[in-house]
N, C-alpha and C positions, 0 to 999 in steps of 0.2 A: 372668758379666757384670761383676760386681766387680775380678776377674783385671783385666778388658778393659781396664776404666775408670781402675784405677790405672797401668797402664802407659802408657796414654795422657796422664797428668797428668805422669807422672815424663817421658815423652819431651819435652813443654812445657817443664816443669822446665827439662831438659837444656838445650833450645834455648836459652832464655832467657837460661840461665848464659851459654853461649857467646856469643850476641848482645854482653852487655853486658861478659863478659871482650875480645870484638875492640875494643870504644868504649873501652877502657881502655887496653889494649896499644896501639891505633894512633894513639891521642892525638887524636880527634874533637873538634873545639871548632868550636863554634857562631859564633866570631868568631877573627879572627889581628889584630884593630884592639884596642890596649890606648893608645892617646893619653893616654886620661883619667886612666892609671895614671902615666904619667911624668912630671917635670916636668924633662924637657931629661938625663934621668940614665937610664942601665937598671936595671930592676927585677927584681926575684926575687921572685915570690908564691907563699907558702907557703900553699896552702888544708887545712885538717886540721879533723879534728872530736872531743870532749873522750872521751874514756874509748878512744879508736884506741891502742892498742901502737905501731902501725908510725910514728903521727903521734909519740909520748911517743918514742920512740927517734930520731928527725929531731931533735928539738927542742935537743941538745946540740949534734949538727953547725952546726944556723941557725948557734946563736949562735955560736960558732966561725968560721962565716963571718962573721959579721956583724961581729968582732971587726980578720977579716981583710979585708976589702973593704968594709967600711961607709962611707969617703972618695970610695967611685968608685963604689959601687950603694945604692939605696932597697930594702930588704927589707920586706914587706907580707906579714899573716898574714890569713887570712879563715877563721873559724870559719864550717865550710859549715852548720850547724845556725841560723847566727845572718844570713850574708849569702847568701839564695838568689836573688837577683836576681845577685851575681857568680857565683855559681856554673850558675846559667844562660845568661848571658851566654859565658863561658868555657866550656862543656859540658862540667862534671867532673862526671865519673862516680865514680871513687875514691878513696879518701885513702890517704895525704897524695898529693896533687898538687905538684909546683913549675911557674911559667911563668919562662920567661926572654925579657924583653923588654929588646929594644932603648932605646936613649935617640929615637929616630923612633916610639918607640907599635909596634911589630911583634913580634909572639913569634916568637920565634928558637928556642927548643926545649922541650920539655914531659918531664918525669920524675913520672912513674906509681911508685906504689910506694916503699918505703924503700930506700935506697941507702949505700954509702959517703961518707966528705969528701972523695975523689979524684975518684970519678965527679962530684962537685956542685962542686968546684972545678976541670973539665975544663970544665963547661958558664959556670959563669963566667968563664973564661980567654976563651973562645971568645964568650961573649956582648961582654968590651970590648973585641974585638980586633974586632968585627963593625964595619962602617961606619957 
């Protein structure tokens, strides 16, 4: 009966992961309206949370971009630990999240996961080149 019972817990487990690895991967948000985020500028929101690796390894890049696009985009950080009303709002699932919204309030595309400064400066390219 034991056998029975922990295989049963581990198969839940399993789902479970998988559930919320596809909310991750497929970039699920609970809203694509970010208005209140922009003021007439596109935004990049870096959501992470304190003691994340993947967040502490992003954190060079930001600034790097921010160094290099901070004239033509608003960068916004949300510790998900501290802001869960955005984090709700936006349905992040994982850290570090970035959003890239438009200067109209629209997310235009979402990066899951640590990344390169190539990959995050293709998606800005592409964010001010958006309409």
């Amino acid at each position: 009966m034991r056998r029975q019972l922990g295989r049963k817990a581990l198969i839940i487990l399993f789902i479970a992961a998988m559930i919320l690895t596809m909310v991750a991967y497929f970039g699920c948000t609970s809203s694509t309206d970010a208005g209140d985020e922009t003021d007439g500028k596109a935004v990049v929101i870096d959501f992470w949370r304190p003691g994340c690796p993947p967040c502490d390894a992003m954190e060079p890049i930001v600034e790097q971009l921010k160094e290099e696009y901070g004239d033509q985009v608003d960068f916004k950080a949300y510790n998900t630990m501290e802001e869960r009303g955005k984090v709700d709002k936006y349905g992040i699932a994982a850290v570090p999240t970035f959003l890239f919204i438009d200067a109209a309030g629209e997310i235009v595309d979402k990066v899951v996961g640590q990344t390169d400064i190539e990959t995050m400066r293709s998606k800005i390219e592409a964010l001010l080149a958006s309409p």
